[in-house]
C-alpha positions as CSV (number, residue, x, y, z in Angstrom):
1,X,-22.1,-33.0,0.0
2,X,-19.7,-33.2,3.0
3,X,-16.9,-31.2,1.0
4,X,-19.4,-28.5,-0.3
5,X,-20.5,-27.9,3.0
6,X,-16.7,-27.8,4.0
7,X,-15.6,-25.3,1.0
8,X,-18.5,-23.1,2.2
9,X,-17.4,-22.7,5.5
10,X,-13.7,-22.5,4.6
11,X,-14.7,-19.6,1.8
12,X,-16.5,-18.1,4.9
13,X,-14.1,-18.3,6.9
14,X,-11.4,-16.5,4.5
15,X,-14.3,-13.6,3.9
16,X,-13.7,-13.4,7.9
17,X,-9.8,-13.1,7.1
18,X,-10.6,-10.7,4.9
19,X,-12.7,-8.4,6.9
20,X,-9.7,-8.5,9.4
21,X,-7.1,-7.7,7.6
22,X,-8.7,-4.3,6.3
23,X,-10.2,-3.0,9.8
24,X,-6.8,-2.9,11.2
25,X,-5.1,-2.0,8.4
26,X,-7.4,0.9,8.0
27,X,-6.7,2.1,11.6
28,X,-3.2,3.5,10.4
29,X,-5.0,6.2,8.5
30,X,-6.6,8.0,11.5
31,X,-3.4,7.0,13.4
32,X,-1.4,9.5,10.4
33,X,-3.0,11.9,11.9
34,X,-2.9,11.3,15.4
35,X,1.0,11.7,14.8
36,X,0.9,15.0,13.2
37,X,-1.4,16.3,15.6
38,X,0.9,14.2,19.0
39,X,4.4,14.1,17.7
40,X,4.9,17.2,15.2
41,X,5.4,14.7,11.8
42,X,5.6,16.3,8.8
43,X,3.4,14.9,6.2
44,X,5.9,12.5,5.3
45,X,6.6,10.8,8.9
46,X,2.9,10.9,9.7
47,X,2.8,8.0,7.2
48,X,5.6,6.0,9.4
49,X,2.9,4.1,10.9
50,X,1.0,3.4,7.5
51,X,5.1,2.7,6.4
52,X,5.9,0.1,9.7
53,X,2.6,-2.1,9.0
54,X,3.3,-2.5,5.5
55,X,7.1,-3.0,5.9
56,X,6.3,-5.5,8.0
57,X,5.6,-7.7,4.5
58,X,9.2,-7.1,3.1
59,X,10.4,-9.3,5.9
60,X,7.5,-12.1,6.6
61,X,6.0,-12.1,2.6
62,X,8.7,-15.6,1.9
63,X,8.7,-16.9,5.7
64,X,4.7,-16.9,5.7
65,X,4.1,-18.8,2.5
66,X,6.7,-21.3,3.5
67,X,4.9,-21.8,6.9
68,X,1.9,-22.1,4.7
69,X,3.4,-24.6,2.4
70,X,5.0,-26.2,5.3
71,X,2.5,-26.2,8.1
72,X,-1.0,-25.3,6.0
73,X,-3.7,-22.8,6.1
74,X,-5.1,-23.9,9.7
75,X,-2.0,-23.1,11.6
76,X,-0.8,-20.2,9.7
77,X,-4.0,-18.4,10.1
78,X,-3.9,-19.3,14.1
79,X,-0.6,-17.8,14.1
80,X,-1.7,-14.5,12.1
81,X,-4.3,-13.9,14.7
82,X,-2.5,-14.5,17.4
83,X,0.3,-12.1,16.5
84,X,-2.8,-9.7,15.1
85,X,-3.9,-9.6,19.1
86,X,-0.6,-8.7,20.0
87,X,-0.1,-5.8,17.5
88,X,-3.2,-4.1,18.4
89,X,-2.8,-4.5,22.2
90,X,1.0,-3.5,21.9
91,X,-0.8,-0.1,19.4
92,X,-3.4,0.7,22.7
93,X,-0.2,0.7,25.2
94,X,1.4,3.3,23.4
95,X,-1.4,5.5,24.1
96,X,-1.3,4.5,27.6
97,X,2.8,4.9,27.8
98,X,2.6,8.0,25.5
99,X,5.6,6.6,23.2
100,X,5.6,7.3,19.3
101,X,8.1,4.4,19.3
102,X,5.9,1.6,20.9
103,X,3.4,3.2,18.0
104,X,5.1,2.2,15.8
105,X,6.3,-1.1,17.0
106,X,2.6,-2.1,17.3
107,X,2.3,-1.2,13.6
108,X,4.8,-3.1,12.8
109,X,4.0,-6.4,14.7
110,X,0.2,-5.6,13.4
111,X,1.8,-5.8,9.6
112,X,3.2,-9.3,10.6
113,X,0.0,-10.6,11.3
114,X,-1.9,-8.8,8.0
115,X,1.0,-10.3,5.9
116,X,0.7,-13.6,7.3
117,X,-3.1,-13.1,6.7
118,X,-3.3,-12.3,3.1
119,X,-0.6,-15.0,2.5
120,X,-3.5,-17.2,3.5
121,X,-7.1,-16.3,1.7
122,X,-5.6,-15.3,-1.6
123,X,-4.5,-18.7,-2.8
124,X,-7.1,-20.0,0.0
125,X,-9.5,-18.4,-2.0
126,X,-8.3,-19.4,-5.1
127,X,-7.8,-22.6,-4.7
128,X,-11.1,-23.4,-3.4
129,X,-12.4,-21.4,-7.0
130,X,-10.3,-23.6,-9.1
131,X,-8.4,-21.1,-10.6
132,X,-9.4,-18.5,-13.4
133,X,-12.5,-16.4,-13.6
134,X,-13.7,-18.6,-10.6
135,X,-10.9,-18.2,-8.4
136,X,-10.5,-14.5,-9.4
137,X,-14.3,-14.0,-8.5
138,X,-14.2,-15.3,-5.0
139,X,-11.2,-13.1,-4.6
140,X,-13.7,-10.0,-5.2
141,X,-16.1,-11.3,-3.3
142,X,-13.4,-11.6,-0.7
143,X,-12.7,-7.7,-1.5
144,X,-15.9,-7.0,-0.6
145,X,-15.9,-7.9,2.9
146,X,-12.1,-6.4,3.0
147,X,-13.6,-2.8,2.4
148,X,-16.3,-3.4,4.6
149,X,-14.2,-3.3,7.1
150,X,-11.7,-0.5,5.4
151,X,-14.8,1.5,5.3
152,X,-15.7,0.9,9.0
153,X,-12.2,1.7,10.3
154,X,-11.7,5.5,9.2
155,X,-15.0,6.8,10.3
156,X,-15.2,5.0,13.4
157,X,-11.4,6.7,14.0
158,X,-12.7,9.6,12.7
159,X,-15.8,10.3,14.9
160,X,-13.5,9.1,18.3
161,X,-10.9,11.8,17.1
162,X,-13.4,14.2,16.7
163,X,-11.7,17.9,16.0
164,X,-8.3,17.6,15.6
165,X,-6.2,19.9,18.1
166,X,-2.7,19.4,20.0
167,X,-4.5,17.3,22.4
168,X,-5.5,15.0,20.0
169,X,-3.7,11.1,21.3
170,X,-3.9,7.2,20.3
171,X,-6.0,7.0,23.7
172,X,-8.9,8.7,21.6
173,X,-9.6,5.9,19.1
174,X,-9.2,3.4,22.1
175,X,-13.2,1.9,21.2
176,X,-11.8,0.9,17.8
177,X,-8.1,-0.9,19.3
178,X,-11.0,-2.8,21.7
179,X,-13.4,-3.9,18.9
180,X,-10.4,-4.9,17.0
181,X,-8.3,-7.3,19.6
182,X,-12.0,-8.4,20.3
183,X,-12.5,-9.4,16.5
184,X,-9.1,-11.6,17.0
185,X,-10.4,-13.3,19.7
186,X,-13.1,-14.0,18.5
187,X,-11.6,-15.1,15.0
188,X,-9.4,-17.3,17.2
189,X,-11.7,-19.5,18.6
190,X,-14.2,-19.6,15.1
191,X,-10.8,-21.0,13.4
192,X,-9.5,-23.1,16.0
193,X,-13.1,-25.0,15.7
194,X,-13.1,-25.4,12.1
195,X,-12.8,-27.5,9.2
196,X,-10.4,-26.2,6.9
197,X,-9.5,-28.1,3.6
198,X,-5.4,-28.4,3.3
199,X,-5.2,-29.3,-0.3
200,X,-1.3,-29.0,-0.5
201,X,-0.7,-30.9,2.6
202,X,-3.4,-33.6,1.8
203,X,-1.4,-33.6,-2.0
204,X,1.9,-34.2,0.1
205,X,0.6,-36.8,2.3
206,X,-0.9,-39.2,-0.3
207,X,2.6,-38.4,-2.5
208,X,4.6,-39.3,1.1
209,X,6.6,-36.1,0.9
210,X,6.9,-33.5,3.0
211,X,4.8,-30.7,2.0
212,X,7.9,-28.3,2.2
213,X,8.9,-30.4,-0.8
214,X,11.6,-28.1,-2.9
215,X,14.1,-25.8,-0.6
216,X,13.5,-22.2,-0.2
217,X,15.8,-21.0,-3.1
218,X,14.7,-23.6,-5.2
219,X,11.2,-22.9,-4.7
220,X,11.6,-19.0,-5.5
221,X,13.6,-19.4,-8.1
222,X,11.3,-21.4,-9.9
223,X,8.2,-19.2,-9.3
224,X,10.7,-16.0,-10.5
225,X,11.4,-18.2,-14.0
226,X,7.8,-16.9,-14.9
227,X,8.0,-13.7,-16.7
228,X,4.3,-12.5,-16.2
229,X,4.6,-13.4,-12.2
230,X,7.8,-10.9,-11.9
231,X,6.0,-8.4,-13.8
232,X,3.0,-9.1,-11.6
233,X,5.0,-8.2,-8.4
234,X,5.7,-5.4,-9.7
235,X,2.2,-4.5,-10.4
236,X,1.3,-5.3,-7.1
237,X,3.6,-3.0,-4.9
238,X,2.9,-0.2,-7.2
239,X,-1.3,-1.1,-7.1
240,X,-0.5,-0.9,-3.2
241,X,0.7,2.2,-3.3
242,X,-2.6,3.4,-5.2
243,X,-4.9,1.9,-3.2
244,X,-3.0,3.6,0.2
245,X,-2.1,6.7,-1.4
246,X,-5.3,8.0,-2.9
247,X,-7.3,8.4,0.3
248,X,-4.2,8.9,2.8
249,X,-2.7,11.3,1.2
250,X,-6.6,13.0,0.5
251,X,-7.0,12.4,4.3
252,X,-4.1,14.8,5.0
253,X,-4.9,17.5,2.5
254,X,-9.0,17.6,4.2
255,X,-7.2,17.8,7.6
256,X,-4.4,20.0,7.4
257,X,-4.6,23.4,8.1
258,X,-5.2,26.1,4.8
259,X,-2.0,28.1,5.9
260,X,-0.2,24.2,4.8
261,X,-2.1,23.8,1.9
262,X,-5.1,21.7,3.5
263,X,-8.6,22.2,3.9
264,X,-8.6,22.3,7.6
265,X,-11.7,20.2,7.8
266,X,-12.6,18.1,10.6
267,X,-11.1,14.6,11.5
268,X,-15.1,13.0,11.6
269,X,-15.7,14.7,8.2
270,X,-12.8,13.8,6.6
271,X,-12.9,10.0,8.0
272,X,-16.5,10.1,6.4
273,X,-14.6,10.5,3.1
274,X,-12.1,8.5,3.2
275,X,-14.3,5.7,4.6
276,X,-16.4,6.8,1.2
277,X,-12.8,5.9,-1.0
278,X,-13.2,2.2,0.9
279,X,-17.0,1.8,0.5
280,X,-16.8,2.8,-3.1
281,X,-14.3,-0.4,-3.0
282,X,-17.1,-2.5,-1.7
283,X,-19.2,-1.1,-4.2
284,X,-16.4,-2.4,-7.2
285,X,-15.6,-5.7,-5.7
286,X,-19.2,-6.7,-5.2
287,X,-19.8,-6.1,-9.0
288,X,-16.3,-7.6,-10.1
289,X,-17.7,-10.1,-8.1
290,X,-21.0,-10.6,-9.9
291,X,-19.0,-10.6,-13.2
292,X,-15.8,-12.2,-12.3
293,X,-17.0,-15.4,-13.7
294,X,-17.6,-13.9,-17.4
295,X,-15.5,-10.6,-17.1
296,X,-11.4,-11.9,-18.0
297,X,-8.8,-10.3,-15.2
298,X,-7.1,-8.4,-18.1
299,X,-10.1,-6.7,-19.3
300,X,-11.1,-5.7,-15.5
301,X,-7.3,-4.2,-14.7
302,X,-7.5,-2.5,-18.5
303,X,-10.6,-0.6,-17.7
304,X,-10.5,0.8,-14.0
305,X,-6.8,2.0,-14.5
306,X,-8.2,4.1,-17.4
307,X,-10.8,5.5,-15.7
308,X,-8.5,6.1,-12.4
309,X,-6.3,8.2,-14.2
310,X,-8.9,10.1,-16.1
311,X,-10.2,10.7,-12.7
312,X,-7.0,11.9,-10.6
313,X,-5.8,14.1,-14.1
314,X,-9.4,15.7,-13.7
315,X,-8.9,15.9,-9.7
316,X,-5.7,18.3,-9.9
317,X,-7.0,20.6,-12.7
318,X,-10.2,21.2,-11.1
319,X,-10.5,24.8,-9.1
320,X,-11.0,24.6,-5.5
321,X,-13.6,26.9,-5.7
322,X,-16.0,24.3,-7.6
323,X,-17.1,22.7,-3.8
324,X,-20.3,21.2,-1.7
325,X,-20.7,21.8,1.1
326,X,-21.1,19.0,4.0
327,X,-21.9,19.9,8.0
328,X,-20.4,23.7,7.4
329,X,-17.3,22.1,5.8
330,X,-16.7,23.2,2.1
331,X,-14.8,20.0,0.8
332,X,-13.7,20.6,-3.0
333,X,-15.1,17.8,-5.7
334,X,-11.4,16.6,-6.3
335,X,-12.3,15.2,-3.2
336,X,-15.0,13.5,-4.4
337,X,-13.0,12.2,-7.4
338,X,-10.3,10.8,-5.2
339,X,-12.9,9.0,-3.8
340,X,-15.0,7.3,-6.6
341,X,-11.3,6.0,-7.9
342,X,-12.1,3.3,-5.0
343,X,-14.5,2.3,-7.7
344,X,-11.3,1.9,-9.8
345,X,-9.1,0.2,-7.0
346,X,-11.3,-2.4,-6.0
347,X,-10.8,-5.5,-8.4
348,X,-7.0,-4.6,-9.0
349,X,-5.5,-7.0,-6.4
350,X,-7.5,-10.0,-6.8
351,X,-7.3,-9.5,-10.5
352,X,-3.2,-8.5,-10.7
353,X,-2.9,-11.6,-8.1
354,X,-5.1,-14.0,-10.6
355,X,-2.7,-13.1,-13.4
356,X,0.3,-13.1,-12.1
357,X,0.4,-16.9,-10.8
358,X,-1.2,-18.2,-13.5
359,X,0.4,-21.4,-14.4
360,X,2.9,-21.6,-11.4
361,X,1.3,-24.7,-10.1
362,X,3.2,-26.3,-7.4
363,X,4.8,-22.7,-7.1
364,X,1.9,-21.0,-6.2
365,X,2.5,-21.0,-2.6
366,X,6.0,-19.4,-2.4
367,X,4.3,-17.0,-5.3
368,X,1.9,-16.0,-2.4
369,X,4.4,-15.5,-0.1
370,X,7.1,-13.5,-2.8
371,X,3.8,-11.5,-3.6
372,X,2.9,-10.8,0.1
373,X,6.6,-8.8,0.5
374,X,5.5,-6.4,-2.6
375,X,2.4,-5.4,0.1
376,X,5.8,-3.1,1.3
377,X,5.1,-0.8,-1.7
378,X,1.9,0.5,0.8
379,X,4.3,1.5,3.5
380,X,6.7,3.2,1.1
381,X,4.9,4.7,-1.9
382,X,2.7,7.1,0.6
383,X,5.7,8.2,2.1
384,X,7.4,9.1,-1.2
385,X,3.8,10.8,-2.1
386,X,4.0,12.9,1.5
387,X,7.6,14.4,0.5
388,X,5.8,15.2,-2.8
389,X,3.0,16.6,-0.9
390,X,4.9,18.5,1.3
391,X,7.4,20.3,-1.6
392,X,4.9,20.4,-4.1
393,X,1.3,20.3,-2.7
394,X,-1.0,17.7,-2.2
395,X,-2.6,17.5,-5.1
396,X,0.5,17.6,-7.2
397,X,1.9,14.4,-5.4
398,X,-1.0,12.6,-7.4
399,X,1.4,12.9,-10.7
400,X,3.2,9.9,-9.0
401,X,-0.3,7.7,-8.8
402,X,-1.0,8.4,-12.4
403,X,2.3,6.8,-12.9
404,X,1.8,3.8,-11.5
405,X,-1.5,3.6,-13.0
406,X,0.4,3.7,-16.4
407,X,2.1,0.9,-14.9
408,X,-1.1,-1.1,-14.4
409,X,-2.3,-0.3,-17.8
410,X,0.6,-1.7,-19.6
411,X,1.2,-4.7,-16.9
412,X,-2.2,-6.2,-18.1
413,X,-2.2,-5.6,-21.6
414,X,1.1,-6.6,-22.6
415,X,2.8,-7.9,-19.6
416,X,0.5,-10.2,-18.0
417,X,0.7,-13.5,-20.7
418,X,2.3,-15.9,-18.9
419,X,5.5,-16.7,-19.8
420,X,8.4,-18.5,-18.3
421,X,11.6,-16.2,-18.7
């Protein structure tokens, strides 16, 4: 009874992870704006910020899952909030200093602390499943509270931004940098209290080895001996790139002006859609939730990459004209398709994650960690989609999702049997 009760609170606490990670990730959407409205960017460098927090996982993916496999889940999630505070605080100075570059440092230190955090509730999570349809299931449920927070971050942003003019500053969404240094502290202390299971270290301790065990190189070569894991990484930087792209570069296209190509809708409005794109998320994970335990991974990645890319090829062929009408803001329904794809986004990681380390075993920590630096693809991807928004319109730059949605298709019908190369 003692460990149920303790696997329910650790699960709980890793839902908390979860929530965390997506609020202040979902900040540097607004915050693309904020530069093009502040500093001039073009569509391209607004999505430095976006680019910075994600990058951040190229450098800390390996180093956080070896601090996991080294020093557990306990300390490394301590240290990911911790460093979380700092990011966000170093992100609300740079609106009182008026400095695009401490901007983007804040991003940056704010990525450390997501990476570190998703290094820790994916195999947290599951682990404490067991693996399989289980472990993939508590993943989505996981999800869920993820885009409750995704979906709280934009429209919170985009209400304190208001009307977007050449006054608009990072000293507007101030409320939201606040609420999220006070969620750290507070995740601080609930963590520092807790009970959290350490099944690698525990494993380690009763073998009377350290629980780094095999060396770096050793450990990632062995994980990248598994032909369905490398494909998987793939996967993953390119499903990051969907999941960012779709409502960032949507985001964009609402709020830029019509002589650019936009809409020239309002920042509120347009937050109100994109936190749609990541409430349409919680909508998919709670139901690939409810059927992760019958519903296979492969079969879940098969079906909402399908219907993503029937959606986006329907998106760009669709007249403007054909529009509703919202607050005196005539917003065209390839919006609205952009945004029911969340529907489609939502199970990918948990399920492209639950595939690709199938079978590692003893590898699945460094696998977290080699995973965690393919998170980059969010950072980059959008970027590469702004340049194709801004020389070939925005809607046009969603050719390059629908390619790596092709990607996805293949990856889990053919790629994903695990295989040792």
């Amino acid at each position: 009874m003692a460990q149920k009760n303790s696997n329910v609170l650790a699960i709980g606490i890793m839902f908390f992870l979860f929530f965390m990670i997506a609020f202040v990730t979902g900040l540097q959407n607004p915050m693309g704006v904020i530069a093009k409205a502040q500093f001039g960017a073009s569509n391209a460098m607004s999505q430095l910020g976006n680019f910075m927090n994600f990058f951040a996982y190229l450098f800390l993916g390996i180093p956080a899952g070896l601090i996991l496999k080294a020093r557990g889940y306990k300390f490394t999630a301590l240290s990911a909030v911790a460093v979380g505070f700092t990011g966000v605080l170093i992100s609300y100075l740079s609106g009182v200093l008026g400095n695009y570059w401490v901007y983007l440092l804040g991003a940056l230190v704010s990525g450390f602390s997501m990476c570190m955090l998703n290094t820790v509730v994916n195999p947290m999570l599951n682990t404490l499943g067991g693996g399989g349809n289980r472990g993939n299931q508590l993943i989505q449920f996981g999800g869920s509270c993820n885009s409750i927070g995704a979906t709280i971050a934009p429209i919170l942003a985009g209400y304190l931004i208001g009307e977007v003019t050449e006054k608009t500053q990072v000293a507007d969404v101030n409320a939201a940098l606040f609420l999220a240094m006070g969620i750290f502290a507070l995740a601080f202390i609930i963590i520092l209290f807790s009970a959290i299971p350490e099944p690698e270290l525990e494993a380690a301790k009763a073998a009377g080895k350290p629980a780094a065990g095999e060396g770096v190189v050793e450990s990632v070569k062995g994980a990248l001996k598994f032909r369905h894991f490398v494909l998987g990484i793939i996967a993953i930087f390119l499903y990051i790139g969907v999941e960012v792209g779709i409502p960032n570069i949507a985001n964009l296209f609402m709020t830029s002006p019509t002589a650019e190509g936009g809409l020239g809708i309002a920042a509120g409005i347009a937050g109100t859609f994109v936190g749609a794109y990541w409430f349409m998320m919680l909508i998919g994970r709670l139901t690939g939730g409810a059927v992760g335990g019958k519903v296979s991974s492969k079969t879940m990645i098969v079906t909402v990459s399908a219907v993503a890319i029937l959606f986006l090829v329907i998106a760009m062929f669709l007249p403007k004209s054909l529009v509703i009408t919202i607050k005196g803001a005539a917003v065209p329904f390839s919006v609205i398709l952009m945004v029911a794809c969340g529907l489609c986004t939502s199970i990918m990681w948990g399920a492209i994650f639950n595939l690709s380390v199938e079978g590692l075993g003893k590898y699945t920590s460094i696998a977290s960690g080699i995973f965690m630096t393919m998170v980059v693809g969010g950072g980059i991807l959008p970027i590469v989609q702004g340049f194709a928004a801004d020389k070939l319109g925005f809607l046009n730059s969603y050719w390059l999702i629908i390619v790596y949605l092709v990607y996805l298709l293949w990856f889990a019908l053919y790629g994903s049997k695990p295989k040792k190369a």
